[in-house]
C-alpha positions, -999 to +999 in steps of 0.1 A: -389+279-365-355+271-361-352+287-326-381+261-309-355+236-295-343+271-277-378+283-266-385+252-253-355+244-230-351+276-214-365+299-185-349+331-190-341+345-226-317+372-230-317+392-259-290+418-267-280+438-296-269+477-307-297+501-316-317+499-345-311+461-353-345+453-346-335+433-312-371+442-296-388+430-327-366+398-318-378+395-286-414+397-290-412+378-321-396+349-299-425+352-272-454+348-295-437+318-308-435+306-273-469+312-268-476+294-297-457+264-283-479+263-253-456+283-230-470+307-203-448+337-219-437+373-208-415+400-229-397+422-203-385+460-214-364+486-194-357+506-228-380+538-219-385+543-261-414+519-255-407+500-283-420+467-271-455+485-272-453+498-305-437+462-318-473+448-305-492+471-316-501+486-282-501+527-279-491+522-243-482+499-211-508+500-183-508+484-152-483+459-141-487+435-176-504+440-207-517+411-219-520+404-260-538+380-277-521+351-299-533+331-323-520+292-327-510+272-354-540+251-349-579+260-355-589+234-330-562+252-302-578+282-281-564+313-286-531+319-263-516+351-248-484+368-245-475+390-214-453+425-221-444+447-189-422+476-187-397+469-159-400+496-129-368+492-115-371+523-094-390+507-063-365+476-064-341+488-035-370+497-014-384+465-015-355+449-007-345+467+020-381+459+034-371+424+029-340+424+049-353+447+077-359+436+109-387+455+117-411+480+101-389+513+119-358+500+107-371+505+070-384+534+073-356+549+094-334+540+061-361+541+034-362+585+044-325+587+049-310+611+022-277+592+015-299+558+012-317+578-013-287+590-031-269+556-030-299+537-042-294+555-074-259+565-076-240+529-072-224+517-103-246+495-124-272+503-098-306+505-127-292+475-146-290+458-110-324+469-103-333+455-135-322+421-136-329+419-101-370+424-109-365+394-140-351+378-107-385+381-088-406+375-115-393+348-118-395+337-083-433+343-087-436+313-110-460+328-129-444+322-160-430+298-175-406+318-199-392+354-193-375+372-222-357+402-218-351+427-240-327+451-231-311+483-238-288+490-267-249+480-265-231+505-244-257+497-213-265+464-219-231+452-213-232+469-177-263+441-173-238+416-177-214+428-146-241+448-122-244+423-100-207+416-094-206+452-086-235+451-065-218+424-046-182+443-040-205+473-029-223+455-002-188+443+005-193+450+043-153+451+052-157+485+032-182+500+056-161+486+085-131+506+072-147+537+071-167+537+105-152+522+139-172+488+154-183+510+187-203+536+162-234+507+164-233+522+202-248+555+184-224+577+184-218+595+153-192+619+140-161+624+124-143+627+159-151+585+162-134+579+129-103+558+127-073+578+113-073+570+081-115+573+069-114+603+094-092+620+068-111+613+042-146+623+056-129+656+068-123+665+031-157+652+022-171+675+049-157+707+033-174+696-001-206+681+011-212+694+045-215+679+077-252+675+074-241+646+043-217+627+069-241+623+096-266+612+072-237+584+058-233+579+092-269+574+105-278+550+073-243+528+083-261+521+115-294+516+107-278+496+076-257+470+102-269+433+098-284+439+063-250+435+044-249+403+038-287+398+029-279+421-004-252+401-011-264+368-008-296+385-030-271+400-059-253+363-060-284+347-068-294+371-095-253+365-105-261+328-107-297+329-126-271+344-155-255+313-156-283+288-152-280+261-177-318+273-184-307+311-193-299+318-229-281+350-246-290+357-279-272+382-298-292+403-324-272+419-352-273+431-388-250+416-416-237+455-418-194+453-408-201+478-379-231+462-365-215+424-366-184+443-351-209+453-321-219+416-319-190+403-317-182+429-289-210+408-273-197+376-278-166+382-263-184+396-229-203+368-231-178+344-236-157+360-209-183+361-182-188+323-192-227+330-198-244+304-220-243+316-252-274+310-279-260+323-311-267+352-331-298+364-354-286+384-380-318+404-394-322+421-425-303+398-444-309+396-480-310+359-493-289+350-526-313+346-556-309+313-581-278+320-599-297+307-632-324+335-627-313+357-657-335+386-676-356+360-699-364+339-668-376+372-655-398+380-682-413+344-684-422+346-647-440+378-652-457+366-682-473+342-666-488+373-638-527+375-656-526+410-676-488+415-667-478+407-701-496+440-716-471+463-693-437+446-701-422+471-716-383+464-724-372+494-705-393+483-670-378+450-678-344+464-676-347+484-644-362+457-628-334+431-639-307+459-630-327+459-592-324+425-591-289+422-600-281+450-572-302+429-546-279+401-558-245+419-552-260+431-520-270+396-507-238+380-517-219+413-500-234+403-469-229+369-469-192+373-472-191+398-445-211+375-421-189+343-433-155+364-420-171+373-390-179+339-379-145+328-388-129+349-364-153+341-334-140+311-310-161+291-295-202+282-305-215+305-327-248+296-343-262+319-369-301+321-375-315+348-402-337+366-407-347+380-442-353+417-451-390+424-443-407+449-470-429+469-444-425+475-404-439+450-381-462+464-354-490+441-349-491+403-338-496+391-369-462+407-384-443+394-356-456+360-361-444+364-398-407+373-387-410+347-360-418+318-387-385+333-411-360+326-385-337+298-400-310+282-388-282+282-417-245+275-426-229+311-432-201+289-452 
């Protein structure tokens, strides 16, 4: 497989891509080849489809991990295993905020508080955050020795790529310091403590969301005092695991105009954010037959099928060769359309491929296939 040198070298493995390109099938196609390569290996999901399940043949995820059996390349090799988990993201801000307490009360005080509760879920980028920030502590566990994540289609997986910056300019604490004066850490809470110009603003919130909302916002900025910058020391590090030389993005397309158009969409975040780009695998490609296959070729191929030679009938030979001519305009219709779109990308862009599968893959075995038909190849 084309991809190994990849596998090998990294610690986090990134996989993005629009809907229905068969991204997830990427990704857990990748991790049984790592497990084949010896790797301690687990596929990571937030995309509430479940399709990571269904790609492994599993009807559901229970407990933390599910753990699925892989076969190696080697009779003499025992039998490895690939790890799959659904991310819960939605207990990620609690623990954290049991991290950075400094006591028991202090938690609890702010885990019950109802604008904690509506922030938690209401920041910008907050459940990509909480997302990445998981992959984060997984990894911190060391339990594995690759993590790939699969993640949710286009419009969403690009806010993966900027949560934690946002994360960091909301725990930004010169923000909080604006809206509440330095003496409110004495206790005393209400709009009449307010300098002039958040006072004005939290009087017209009051009218909309009621005073009951700005003493809550008021009692969490207290309790919340001291824990700023422990957030934002957190989100840089998850920032910086994005750009470890050891973190790879690959980009998972179809050779369809508005799918590489979605990739390349990709690349350009990517590129931008100056996150280490892998290159793109480009599934469901349809590989250019020998341009001296021609109809008697066809029929002395067949011939040579036992028994096929009694059904050769000249009109299944012609629908057949017609098919196969179709498959050929097809093929060499994608191949221009991928060769223009890598013209017009700067930087690295490595292709790999991936050819057209006849069935759906849901089992091991299936993956394994499409994990052995990656290749590396020169789209000119």
């Amino acid at each position: 497989m084309d991809l190994d040198p990849i596998i090998q070298s990294s610690r986090v493995i990134v996989t993005c891509g629009a809907g229905g390109v068969g991204k997830t099938t990427c990704a857990a196609a990748i991790g049984c080849r790592a497990v084949q390569l010896g790797r301690r290996t687990v596929v990571l999901t937030v995309d509430p489809a479940r399709r990571l399940a269904s790609s492994l043949g599993l009807e559901r995820f229970e407990g933390e991990a599910c753990r699925v059996a892989v076969p190696t390349d080697s009779e003499d090799a025992e039998e490895g295993f690939l790890d799959a988990m659904m991310l819960d993201t939605s207990s990620t801000y609690d623990r954290l905020v049991r991290r950075y307490s400094e006591d028991e009360e202090q938690a609890e005080a702010i885990l019950t508080n109802r604008f904690y509760r509506h922030f938690s879920g209401a920041v910008g980028g907050s459940h990509e955050y909480t997302a990445m920030e998981r992959l984060y502590e997984l990894l911190e566990e060391g339990r594995w020795d690759l993590l790939i994540l699969d993640t949710p289609p286009t419009v969403h997986a690009l806010d993966f790529l900027d949560a934690p910056q946002r994360l960091i300019d909301a725990f930004d604490e010169s923000i909080f310091r604006w809206i509440i004066k330095p003496y409110l850490m004495a206790g005393k809470v209400g709009v009449q403590v307010l300098s002039f110009g958040s006072a004005y603003v939290l009087k017209t919130l009051t009218r909309f969301v009621g005073g009951d909302m700005i003493e809550d916002l008021s009692e969490f900025l207290i309790l919340f005092q001291g824990m700023f910058e422990g957030f934002r020391q957190r989100a840089l590090a998850v920032q910086e695991l994005l750009h470890d030389e050891k973190t790879v993005f690959l980009v998972v397309a179809t050779p369809l105009p508005s799918s590489l158009q979605d990739a390349g969409l990709f690349h350009r975040e990517i590129r931008g954010m100056n996150l280490p780009f892998g290159g793109f695998i480009l599934n469901r490609t349809c590989r250019p037959l020998d341009e001296t296959f021609t109809r008697f070729a066809l029929r002395q191929g067949l011939s040579e099928i036992p028994r096929a030679r009694f059904a050769l009938s000249e009109e299944f030979l012609d629908r057949l060769y017609d098919s196969q001519q179709h498959y050929q305009m097809a093929a060499m219709r994608q191949k221009r359309n991928v060769k223009r779109f890598l013209s017009q990308l700067d930087g690295p862009k490595d292709a790999y491929f991936v050819s057209l599968f006849d069935e759906d893959i849901s089992d091991v075995a299936g993956l394994l296939r499409f994990s052995s038909g990656i290749r590396r190849e020169d789209a000119s």
